[in-house]
Every structure is written in structure tokens, then in C-alpha cells.
N, C-alpha and C positions, 0 to 999 in steps of 0.2 A: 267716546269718540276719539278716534287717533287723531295725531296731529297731521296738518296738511305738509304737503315737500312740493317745493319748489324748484323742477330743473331743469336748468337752458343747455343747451346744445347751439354752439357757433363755432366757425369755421371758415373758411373759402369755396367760393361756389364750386360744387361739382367732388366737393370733400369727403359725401356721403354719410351727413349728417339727417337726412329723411329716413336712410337704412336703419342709423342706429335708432333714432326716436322711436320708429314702429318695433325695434325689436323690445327697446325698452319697457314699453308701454305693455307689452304682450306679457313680459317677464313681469313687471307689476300684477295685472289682472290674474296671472295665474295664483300669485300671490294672495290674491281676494281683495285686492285695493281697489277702488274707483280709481281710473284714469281719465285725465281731461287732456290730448294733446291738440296745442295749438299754433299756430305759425307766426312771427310778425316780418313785414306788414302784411294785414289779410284778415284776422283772426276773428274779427267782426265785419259788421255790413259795412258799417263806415270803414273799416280797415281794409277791406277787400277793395273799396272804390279807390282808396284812395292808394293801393297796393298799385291799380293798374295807371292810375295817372303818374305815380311816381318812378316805374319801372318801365311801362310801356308807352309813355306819352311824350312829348316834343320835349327841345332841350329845356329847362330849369337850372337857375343859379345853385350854387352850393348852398348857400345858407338857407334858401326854400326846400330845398333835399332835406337837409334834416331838419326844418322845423316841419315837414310831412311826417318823417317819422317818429318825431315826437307827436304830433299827434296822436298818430296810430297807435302809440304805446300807451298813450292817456288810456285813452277807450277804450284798449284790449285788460288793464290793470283793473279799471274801474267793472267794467262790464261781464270777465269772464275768467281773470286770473284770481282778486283776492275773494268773490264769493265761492269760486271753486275750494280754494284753500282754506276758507272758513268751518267749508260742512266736513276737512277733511279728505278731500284730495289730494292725491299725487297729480301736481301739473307739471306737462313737458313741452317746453317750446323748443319751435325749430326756429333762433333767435332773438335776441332780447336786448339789452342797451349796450353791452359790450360789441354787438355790430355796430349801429351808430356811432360808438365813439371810434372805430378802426374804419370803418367807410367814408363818412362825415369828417371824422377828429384828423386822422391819420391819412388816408388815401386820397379826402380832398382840401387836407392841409387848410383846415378849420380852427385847429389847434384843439387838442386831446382834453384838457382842463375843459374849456370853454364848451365843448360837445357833453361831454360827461355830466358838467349842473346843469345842462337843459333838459336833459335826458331824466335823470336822478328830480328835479322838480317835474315832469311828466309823467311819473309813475310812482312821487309821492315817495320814493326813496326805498320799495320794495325791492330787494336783493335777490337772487337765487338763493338756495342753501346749495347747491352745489351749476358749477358752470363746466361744462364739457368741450373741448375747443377738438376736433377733429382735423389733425392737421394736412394738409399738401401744399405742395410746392407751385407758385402761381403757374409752371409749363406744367404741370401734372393734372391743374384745374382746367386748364385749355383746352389740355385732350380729350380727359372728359367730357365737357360741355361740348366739343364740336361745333356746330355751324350752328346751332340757339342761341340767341343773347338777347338780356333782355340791357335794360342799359348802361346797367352798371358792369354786367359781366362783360359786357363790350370793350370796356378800358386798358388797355396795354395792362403786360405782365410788370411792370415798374409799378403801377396802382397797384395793383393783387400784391406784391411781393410787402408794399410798406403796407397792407391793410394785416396780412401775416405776422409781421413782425408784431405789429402792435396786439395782435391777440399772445403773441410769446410773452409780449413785454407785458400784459395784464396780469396772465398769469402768472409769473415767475414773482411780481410784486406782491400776489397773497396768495402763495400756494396752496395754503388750507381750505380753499374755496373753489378750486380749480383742477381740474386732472385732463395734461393732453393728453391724446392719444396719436398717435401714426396712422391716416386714414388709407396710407399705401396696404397696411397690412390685411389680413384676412377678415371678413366683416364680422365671423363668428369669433375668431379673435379678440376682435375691439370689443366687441357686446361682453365678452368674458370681464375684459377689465374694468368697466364702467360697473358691470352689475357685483364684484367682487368689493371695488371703493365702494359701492351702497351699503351690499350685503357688511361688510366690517362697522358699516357706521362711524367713519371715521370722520374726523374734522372736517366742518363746511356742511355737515350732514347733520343736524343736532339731533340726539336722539332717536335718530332713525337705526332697527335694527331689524334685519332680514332673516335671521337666524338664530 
């Protein structure tokens, strides 16, 4: 049985991190891997409900914001992440605790530490083998998304800009784990780079070889 891979894809909304997951995923299966991709919050029943209470539902304090999403990521780890990765799946989310700690930790000034052990005891301390940050710039996220928000995309470019920063600042502190990419640029592009850092199996990737 191969070993399972585990990989997140975050970003800022409207980054075009749903582009890359599905091309990834696609590039995997042609591959002959099982792919499981999944989303948080959402990814299960319980995740999905409590996806729309937390994004589409009346205002809530910060610190109920993300113990929601800790939840969510409970359930999604326990229920559909680690047995995927058991039987040997490639899993791909479209985010994972490194948003909580830049949404929660950073954008509503929760403190970065304090978000991250909640998150990290939530999911039982399950990492990525590789984290994917698609970057844009919070006016470039606006344009994109246009006149849709849900509530968080709602918030002034000053939130989007420090939730940014802090996915820079994640990764720069362990780059072997991490590879940004420029969401400005071509989407075939970006799929090139993401699926080349696999394809080499480089660090953050243990073991994985495409070629």
C-alpha cells in the first residue's frame, strides 16, 4: 500500500485555490492515486452546518469564530482526513488550521500562539506534508469576489492584508513545508509549480515520488 499525502492549499478568498485543488486532484488520479478532496469548514455533515452558521449566520464573538472552527476541523480529521490517509490516499484540502490561525489568530487579533494550540489540540496535531498558500493581494481578493460575501470576506482590506501577511509569515518560518505561489499568474502556471515541488519529492513531502 502506498503511503497516504496530505495537502492543504490556503490563501485569501478569491486567490483561486478551488482552481488549483481540482487540477491537482485530476493530476493525482491520472497518476492512478485515489484522491479524497475536501474543504473546511464544510467537509462533513456536521462541518457543512456549522460552515453556514459560521459564515452565513448573524454576528458572533471572535473567540466563538474559532472555537467553530475548531470544531469543524475535529470532525473533518477524525471522520474523513486520517482514514483517508490510512488506506493510503492522497488528501487535498481547500484549508486547514493555517487559516484559523491567519483569520482567528491574526485578522481578529486572537493572538497567533493562542489560535494555533487550539487548532493543533483539534486535530490532534495532524500536519500537512506539504501546505500551498496561493497568494493575492487583499484589493486583488475584492475584485475578484465582487458583490458575494459571506462574513468574513466582508471585512475591510486591513483584515484580508494582516490575514495575508500571516500566511507569508507561516511560511517563511518553515519553508520545507510550504511553497507560495502568485495567484495573479496563469492558473496553468501555478498547477505547473505545485505539481513539479511534488513531482521532485522534495522536503515537506516525505517520500513522495512522482517520477
Amino acid at each position: 500500500m502506498e503511503a497516504g499525502l496530505f495537502i492543504a492549499f490556503e490563501g485569501g478568498d478569491g486567490a483561486g485555490k478551488s482552481t488549483q485543488v481540482r487540477r491537482l486532484a485530476a493530476a493525482f488520479e491520472a497518476a492512478g492515486r485515489e484522491v479524497v478532496v475536501t474543504r473546511q469548514p464544510g467537509g462533513t455533515p456536521l462541518g457543512q452546518a456549522l460552515r453556514d452558521l459560521v459564515l452565513h449566520g448573524d454576528h458572533m464573538s471572535a473567540r466563538a469564530e474559532a472555537l467553530i472552527f475548531a470544531a469543524d476541523k475535529a470532525q473533518h480529521v477524525e471522520a474523513v482526513i486520517r482514514p483517508a490517509l490510512e488506506r493510503g490516499a492522497v488528501v487535498i484540502t481547500d484549508r486547514y488550521v493555517d487559516s484559523s490561525i491567519a483569520y482567528q489568530g491574526a485578522g481578529r487579533d486572537l493572538g497567533v500562539e493562542e489560535v494555533r494550540a487550539l487548532q493543533m489540540w483539534a486535530v490532534d496535531s495532524l500536519r500537512p506534508g506539504l501546505t500551498v498558500i496561493v497568494d493575492i493581494s487583499a484589493e486583488e481578493g475584492r475584485r475578484r469576489r465582487g458583490a458575494v460575501h459571506d462574513r468574513l470576506e466582508s471585512e475591510g482590506d486591513a483584515y484580508h492584508e494582516a490575514v495575508r501577511r500571516n500566511f507569508l509569515d507561516l511560511a517563511a518560518a518553515e519553508e520545507w513545508r510550504y511553497l507560495v505561489v502568485d495567484g495573479t499568474h496563469d492558473p496553468d502556471d501555478v498547477h505547473e509549480q505545485i505539481w513539479a515541488r511534488l513531482r521532485l519529492g522534495q522536503e515537506g513531502v516525505p517520500g513522495e515520488r512522482l517520477a
